[in-house]
C-alpha positions in Angstrom: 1.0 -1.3 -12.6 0.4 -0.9 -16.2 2.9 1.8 -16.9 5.6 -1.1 -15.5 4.0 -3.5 -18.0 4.4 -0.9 -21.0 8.1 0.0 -19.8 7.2 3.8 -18.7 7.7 3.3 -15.2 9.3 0.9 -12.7 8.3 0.3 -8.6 11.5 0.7 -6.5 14.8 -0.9 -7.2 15.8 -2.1 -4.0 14.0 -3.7 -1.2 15.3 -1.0 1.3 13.3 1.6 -0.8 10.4 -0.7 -1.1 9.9 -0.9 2.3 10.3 2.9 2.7 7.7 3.5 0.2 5.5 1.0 1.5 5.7 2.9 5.2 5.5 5.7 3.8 2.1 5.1 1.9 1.0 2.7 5.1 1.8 6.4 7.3 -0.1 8.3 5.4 -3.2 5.9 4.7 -3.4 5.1 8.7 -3.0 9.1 9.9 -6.0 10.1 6.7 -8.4 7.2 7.3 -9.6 8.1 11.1 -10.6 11.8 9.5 -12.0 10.8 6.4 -14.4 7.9 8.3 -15.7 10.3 10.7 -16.8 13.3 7.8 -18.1 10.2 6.0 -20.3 9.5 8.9 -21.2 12.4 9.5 -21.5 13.4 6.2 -24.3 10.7 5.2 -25.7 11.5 8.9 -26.2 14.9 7.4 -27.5 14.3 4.2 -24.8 15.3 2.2 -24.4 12.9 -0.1 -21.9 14.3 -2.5 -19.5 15.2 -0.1 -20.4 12.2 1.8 -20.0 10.3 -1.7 -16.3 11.5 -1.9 -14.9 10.6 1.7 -16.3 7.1 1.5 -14.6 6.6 -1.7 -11.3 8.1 0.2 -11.7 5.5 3.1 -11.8 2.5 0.6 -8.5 4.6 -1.1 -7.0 4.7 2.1 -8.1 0.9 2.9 -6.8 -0.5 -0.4 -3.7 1.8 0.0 -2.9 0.4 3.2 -3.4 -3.5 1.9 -1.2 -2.7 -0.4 1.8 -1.1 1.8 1.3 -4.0 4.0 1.5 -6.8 0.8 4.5 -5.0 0.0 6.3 -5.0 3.3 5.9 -8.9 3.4 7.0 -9.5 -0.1 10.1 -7.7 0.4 10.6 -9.1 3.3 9.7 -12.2 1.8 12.5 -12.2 -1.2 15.2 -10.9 1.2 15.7 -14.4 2.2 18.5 -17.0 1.8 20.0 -17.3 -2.3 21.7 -19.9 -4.2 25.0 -18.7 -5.9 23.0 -17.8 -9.1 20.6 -15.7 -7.4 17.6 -17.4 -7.2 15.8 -18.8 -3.9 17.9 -20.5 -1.6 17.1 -23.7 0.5 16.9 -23.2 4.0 19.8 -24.0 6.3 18.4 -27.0 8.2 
């Protein structure tokens, strides 16, 4: 988020690739969190505390990853709703 603040890189133009980003990233996070739980389990079950170390700090990754997909789904969804004619939030049709 800071490279957007200092102009050197901007999140997704559109909300279609938004979303598709955001699934993407919420894919990825759900399919690498079950694995990286159970060696963490194990892993402090073990003993092993630096490998043990580095797959609990991958869960929390994963966790904070996959808040984030999902905070990004609904705030797309969220501005694709209705407009006034200058572009700007709409009232809703009652």
């Amino acid at each position: 988020m800071a490279l957007y603040h200092y102009g050197l890189s901007r999140p997704p133009g559109n909300p279609r690739r938004r979303r598709a980003y955001a699934v993407g990233v919420l894919l990825l996070c759900v399919l690498l969190a079950p694995f990286a739980v159970r060696g963490a389990v194990e892993g402090w079950a073990a003993g092993e505390v630096p490998g043990a170390a580095v797959l609990t700090l991958l869960v929390v990754l994963c966790l904070v990853g996959a808040v984030g997909a999902v905070w990004a789904l609904v705030d797309s969804f969220r501005r694709a709703g209705p407009r006034d004619d200058d572009g700007g939030p709409g009232q809703p049709s009652r």
